[in-house]
N, C-alpha and C positions, 0 to 999 in steps of 0.2 A: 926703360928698365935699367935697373944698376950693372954692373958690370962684374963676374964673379969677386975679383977681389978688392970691389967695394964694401964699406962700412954696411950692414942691412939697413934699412930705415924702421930706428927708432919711433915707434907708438905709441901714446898714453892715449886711456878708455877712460872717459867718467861719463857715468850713468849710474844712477841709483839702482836701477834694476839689475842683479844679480845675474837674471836667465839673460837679457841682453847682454850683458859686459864675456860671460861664459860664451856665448854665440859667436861674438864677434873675436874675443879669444881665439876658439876653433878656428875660425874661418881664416885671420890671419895667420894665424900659425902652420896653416898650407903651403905658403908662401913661402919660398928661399928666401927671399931680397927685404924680408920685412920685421921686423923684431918685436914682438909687445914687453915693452920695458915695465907698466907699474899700469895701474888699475884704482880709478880716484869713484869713491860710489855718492862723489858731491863735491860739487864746485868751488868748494875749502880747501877741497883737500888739491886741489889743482895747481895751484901755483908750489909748494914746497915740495911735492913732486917733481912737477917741471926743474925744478933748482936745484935736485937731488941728482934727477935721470937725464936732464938733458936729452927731451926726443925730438924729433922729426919736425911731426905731425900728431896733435891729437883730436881725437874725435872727440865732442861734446855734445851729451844730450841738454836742450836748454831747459827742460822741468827738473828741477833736483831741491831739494827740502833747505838747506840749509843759505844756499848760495845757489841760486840758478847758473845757466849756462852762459845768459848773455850777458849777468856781470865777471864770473870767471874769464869771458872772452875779451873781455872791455881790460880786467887788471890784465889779465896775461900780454896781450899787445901791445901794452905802453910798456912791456918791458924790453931793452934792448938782447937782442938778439931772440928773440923770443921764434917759438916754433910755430907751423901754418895749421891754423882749427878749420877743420871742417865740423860743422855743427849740425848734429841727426834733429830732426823737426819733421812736422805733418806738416801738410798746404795750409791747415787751419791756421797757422803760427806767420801769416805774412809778414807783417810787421814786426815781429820779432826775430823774426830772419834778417830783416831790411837793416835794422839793431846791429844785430852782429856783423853782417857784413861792413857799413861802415866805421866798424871797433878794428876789423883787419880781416875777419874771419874768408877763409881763401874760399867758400863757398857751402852747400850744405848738401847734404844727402835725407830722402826718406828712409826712414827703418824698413820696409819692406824693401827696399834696393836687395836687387840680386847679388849675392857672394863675388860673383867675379867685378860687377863694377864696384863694390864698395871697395875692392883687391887695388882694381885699377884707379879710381878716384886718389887714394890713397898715393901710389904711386905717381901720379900728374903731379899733385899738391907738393909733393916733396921736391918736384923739379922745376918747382913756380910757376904750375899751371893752376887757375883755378876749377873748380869743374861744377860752375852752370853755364849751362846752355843761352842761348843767346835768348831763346824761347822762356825760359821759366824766368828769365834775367830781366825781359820787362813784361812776364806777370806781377812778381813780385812788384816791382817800378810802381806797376799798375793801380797797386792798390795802399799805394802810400796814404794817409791820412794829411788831408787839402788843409788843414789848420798849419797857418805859418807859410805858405805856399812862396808868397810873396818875399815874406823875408830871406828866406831860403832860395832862392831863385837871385836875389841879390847877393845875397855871400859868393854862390857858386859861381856868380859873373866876376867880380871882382876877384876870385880866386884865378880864373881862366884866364882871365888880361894879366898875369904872368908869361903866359905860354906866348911865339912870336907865331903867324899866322898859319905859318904850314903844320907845326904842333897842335895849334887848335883847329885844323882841317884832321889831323891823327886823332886827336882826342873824340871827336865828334862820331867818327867812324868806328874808334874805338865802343864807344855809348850805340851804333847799330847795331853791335854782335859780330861786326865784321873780323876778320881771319886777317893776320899777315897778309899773305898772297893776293886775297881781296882789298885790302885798302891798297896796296903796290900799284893793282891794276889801277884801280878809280884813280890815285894821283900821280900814276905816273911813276912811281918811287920803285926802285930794287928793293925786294925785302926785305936784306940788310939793314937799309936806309929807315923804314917801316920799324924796327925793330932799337935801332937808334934813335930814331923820336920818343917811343913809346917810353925809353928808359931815362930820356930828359925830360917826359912828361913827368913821372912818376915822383924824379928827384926834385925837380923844380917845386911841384905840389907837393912834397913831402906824403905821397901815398903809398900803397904797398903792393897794389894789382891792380889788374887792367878793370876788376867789377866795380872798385874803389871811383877808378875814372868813368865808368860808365854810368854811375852815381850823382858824378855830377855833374855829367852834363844833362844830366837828365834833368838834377835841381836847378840846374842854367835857361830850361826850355830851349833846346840846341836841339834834339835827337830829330825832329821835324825840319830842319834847316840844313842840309846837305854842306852845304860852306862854313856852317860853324857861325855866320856873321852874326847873330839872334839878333836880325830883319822881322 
């Protein structure tokens, strides 16, 4: 949590739905530490906002009429300095979460999400945590679409042979759902150290989060392979 005389963390809501965007208004606006700046009721309208208000964090819903959410989240990320989307989605929406996550998106929430974690999610996200669970991180994984598997699984190798062998023992552990403290232990490594890898993983791969690397080691066929070798 921010510190009183920190900035609040700036918000932007785009949802087509009026009774959600008012919902989620209320809810944040409980919050000291948290500001809703502007209110996009479609995925048009998201980017010249964003360039207007400069926020945080915005929540996206990915159905929206004009411009869905997961191309909103696709333009909004390739723009530099750009802010962390958490994206509202049902489980029916797999692969369209899978979508935006690798666009940048720091993770996703359901719309029935209780008030105080969607409070809290919001707040992680602004301090470069993502917030799926390690658990819903390879349901999703789970149910990627096997067309292209192959080629894909070649890119993400070739990608990883970047990294020198202890970064890709990090990455790999990273791709478990593993914790700082947990990967420290299994290799040995001070936290610190865990935490300096993770951020030469990141720059080296030109990613943006750790769900980003969990992504692809997954597309690697590694998450099975404790060493990272893909033996």
């Amino acid at each position: 949590m921010i510190t009183p005389e920190a900035a609040p963390i700036g918000v932007l809501i785009a949802d087509d739905d009026p009774l959600v965007r008012a919902g989620l208004v209320m809810m944040l606006g409980g919050a000291p530490d948290i500001r809703v700046l502007a209110q996009a009721g479609d995925g048009a309208e998201v980017l010249p906002l964003a360039g207007r208000h400069h926020p945080d964090v915005v929540l996206m819903d990915i159905r929206m009429p004009v411009m869905d959410g997961l191309a909103a989240t696709e333009a909004l990320r390739a723009r530099d300095g750009a802010p962390e989307v958490i994206v509202l989605t049902t489980f029916d929406a797999d692969e369209h979460v899978l979508r935006a996550l690798r666009a940048g998106a720091a993770g996703f929430l359901l719309k029935d999400t209780p008030p105080g974690e969607i409070v809290e999610a919001v707040r992680r996200v602004a301090a470069g945590h993502p917030v799926l669970s390690p658990a819903v991180t390879r349901r999703l994984i789970a149910r990627v679409a096997e067309d292209g598997q192959d080629r894909r699984r070649a890119r993400a190798r070739e990608r990883l042979a970047l990294l020198n062998d202890r970064e890709r023992e990090v990455a790999v552990a990273v791709g478990q759902g593993r914790p700082n403290a947990q990967i420290g232990a299994l290799l040995h490594l001070s936290v610190p150290t865990v935490k300096t890898h993770v951020s030469s993983i990141l720059a080296k791969l030109g990613l943006n989060n750790r769900v980003q690397i969990a992504l692809l080691v997954h597309d690697a066929g590694l998450l099975d392979d404790p060493l990272g070798t893909g033996g």
